[in-house]
N, C-alpha and C positions, 0 to 999 in steps of 0.2 A: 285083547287090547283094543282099546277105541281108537277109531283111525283119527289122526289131526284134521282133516277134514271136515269130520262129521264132528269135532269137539270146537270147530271154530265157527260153524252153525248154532252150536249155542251158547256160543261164551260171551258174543257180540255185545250186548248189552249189560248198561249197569243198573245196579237198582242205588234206590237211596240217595342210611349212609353212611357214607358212616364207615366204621371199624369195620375191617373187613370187604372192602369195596375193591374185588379184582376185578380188570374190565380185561376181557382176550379178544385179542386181533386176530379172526380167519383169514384174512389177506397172504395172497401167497408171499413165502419167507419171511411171517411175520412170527416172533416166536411169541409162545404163550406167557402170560404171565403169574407169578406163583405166590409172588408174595402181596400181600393188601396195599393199598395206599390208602389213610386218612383223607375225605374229602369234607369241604361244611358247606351246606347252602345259605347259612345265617348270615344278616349283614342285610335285610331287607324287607320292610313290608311288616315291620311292630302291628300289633293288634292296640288297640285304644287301652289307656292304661286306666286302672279304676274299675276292673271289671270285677271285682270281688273277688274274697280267699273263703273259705273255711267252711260255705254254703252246698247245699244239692246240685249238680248241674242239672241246669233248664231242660227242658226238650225244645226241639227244633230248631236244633246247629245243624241238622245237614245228617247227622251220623246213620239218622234210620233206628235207632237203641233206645231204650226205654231209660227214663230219670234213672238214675243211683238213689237207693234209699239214703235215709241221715246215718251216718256214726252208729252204732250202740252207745251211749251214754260212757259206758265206762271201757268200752270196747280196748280203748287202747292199753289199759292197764293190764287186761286178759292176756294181752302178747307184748308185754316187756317193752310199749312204748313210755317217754319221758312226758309226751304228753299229746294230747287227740291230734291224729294226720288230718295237717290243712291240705285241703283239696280245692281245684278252680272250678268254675265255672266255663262254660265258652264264652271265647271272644265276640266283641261286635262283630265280627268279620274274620274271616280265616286269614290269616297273615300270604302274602305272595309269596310263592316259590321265587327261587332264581330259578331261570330255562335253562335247557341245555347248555353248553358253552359250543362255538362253534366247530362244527366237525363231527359234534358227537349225534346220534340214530336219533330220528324224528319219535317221538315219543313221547309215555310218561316222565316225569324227574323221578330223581336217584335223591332220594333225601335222607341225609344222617343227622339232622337238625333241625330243630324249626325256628323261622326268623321270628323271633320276639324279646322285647325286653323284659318281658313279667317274670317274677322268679319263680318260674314253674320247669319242672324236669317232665316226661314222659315214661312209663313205665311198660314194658313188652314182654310176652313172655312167650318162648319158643317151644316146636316142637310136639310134645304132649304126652312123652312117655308116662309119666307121675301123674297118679288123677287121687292126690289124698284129701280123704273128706275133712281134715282139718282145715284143709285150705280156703274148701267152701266156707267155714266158719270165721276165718282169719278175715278173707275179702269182706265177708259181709259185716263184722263187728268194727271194720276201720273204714270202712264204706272206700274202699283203695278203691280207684280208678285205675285199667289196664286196659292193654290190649294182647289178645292171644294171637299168636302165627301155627297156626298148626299144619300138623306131618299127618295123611291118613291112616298110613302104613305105621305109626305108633301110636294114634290114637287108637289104632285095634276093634273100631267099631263101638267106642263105647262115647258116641258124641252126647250121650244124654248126662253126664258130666259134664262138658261143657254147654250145656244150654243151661243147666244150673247157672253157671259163672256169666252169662250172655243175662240172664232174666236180673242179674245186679246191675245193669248196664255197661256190662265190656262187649265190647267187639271182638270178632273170631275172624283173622282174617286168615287169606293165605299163605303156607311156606311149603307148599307141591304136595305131592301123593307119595314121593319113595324120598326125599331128602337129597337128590344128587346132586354133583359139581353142573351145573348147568353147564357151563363153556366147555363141557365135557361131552357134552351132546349137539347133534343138529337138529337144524331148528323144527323141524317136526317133531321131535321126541320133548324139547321144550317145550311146544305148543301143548302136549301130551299131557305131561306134568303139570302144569300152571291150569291151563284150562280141566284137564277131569276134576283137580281138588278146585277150583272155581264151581265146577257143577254141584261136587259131595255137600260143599257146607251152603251152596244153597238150598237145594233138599233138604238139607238137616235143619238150615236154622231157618229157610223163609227169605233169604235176602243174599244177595250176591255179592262176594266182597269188592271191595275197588283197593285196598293196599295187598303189597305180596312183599313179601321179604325172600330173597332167594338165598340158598342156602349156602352157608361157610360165607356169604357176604360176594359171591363171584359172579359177575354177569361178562358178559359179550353183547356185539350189538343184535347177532341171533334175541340174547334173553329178552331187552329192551324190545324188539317187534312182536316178540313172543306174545311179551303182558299185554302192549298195548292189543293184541287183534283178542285178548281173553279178557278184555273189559277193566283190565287194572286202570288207574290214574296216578298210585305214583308205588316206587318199588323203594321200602324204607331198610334203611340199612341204622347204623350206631355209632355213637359219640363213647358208652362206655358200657363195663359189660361187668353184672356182677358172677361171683365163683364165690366155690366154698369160701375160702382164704377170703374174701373181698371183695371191693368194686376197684376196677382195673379202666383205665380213660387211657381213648383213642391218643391224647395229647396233656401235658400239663397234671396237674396232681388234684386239680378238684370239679366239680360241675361248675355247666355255664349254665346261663336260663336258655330254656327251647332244648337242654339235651336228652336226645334218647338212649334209654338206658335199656340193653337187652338182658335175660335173664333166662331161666329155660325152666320147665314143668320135671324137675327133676327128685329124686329121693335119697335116699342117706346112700344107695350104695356106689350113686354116682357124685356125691355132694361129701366125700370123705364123713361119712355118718350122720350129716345134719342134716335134718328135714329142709322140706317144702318152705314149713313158716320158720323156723330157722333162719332160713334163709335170707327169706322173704324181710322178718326181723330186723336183723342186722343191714338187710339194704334200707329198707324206710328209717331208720333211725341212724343212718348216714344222710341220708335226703335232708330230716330234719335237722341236725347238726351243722346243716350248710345254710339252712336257710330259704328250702324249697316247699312249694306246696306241687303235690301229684294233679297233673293233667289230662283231662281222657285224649289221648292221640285223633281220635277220630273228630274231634270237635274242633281241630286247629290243621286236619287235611282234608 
């Protein structure tokens, strides 16, 4: 095991909320907590409106990723869409976070939202167990914009999968090396987690991530010191989450603009028999029905 020490020598620098948001108190007599609270950072800092729908994202918003190609022409008909997935562009400007609220660890934010008015949702996808090659094809034919949070310990060594999916223009950020309750660990073993899978996928992919999703959505103020000394800027959590059955929201019965929607790299025998693009499917053609065009997350953090 890598000592926290020698993993915070190199995590130091960077390159380039949500559902599920437990925060636990190590303070003496303070009891832990087990169940989620919904939190939103939105309510500040719109991005300029007019910034186009349905186009390539530009390069150089900040993300460090390479354009997303166009659509496939008929792409959307291949996979049961009603008709081509509108996609944004970035913003003039990355919209401002809310800060901390007072009391809470000097740090990155905790974001399960993003402030804007555009009717744009977020798409994330966790994990990494499922690396089905239809999926490369599904991404690449609807030109989907995502972002992955991967697990090391299920991606199994097999990140040349996801650098296919990185070479479309998504981001591979981080969600640790074994998947554990953070607040279930001290903060050495945090630093552990966050920072070694901070190292793996820069190795792998060349660049160092700045978001981290901690897992089952649980942090403490340990996690929050954790990211920030392993070079994160902000640790994203979720507004709604899709399942086999569905898309399921933190609040309320349908999307807002700015929400992020979490998802997982999963297969039929954890998805009650439905594929990856199945899946995937039935969530973009929810998207569309509301009235959203897909965001790249990294272009608006």
């Amino acid at each position: 095991m890598v000592a926290a020490a020698a993993l915070l020598a190199g995590c130091s620098d960077v390159d380039g909320a949500g559902a599920g948001t437990a925060r636990v108190d190590k303070s003496p007599g303070a009891a832990a907590s087990s169940s989620p609270s919904f939190t939103s950072s939105s309510g500040s800092g719109a991005h300029a409106p007019g910034a186009g729908r349905g186009s390539p994202h530009a390069s150089g918003s900040g993300s460090g990723l390479p354009s997303p190609a166009a659509a496939a022409p008929d792409g959307y008909r291949r996979w049961g869409l009603d008709g081509p997935l509108e996609t944004a562009p970035p913003p003039s400007a990355k919209p401002a976070l809310v800060p901390p609220a007072a009391g809470a660890p000097a740090g990155p934010p905790i974001v399960d939202h993003v402030p804007t008015h555009e009717p744009v949702v977020f798409v994330t996808i966790d994990d990494g167990a499922e690396k089905d090659p239809a999926f490369l094809q599904q991404a690449h034919d609807l030109g989907l914009p995502f972002t992955g949070f991967l697990t090391d310990d299920v991606v199994a060594g097999n990140y040349g999968y996801f650098e296919q999916l990185r070479r479309l223009g998504n981001g591979m950020q981080n969600h640790t090396l074994t998947h554990p309750r953070l607040p279930d660990l001290e903060y050495d073993h945090q630093v552990y987690e966050i920072c070694g899978q901070q190292e793996n996928l820069a190795r792998e992919f060349g660049t160092r991530p700045y978001l981290f999703r901690p897992p089952y959505g649980a942090v403490d103020d340990d996690t929050v010191r954790a990211a920030a000394a392993c070079g994160v800027r902000a640790l994203v959590m979720w507004s709604a989450e899709m399942k086999a059955g569905g898309l399921e929201y933190a609040s309320g019965d349908r999307l807002h603009s700015g929400d992020i929607i979490l998802a997982h790299f999963r297969g039929p025998a954890q998805q009650e028999g439905r594929t990856m693009t199945d899946v995937m499917t039935s969530l973009l053609r929810e998207i569309q029905s509301q009235g959203f065009a897909v965001a790249r997350l990294e272009d608006y953090l």
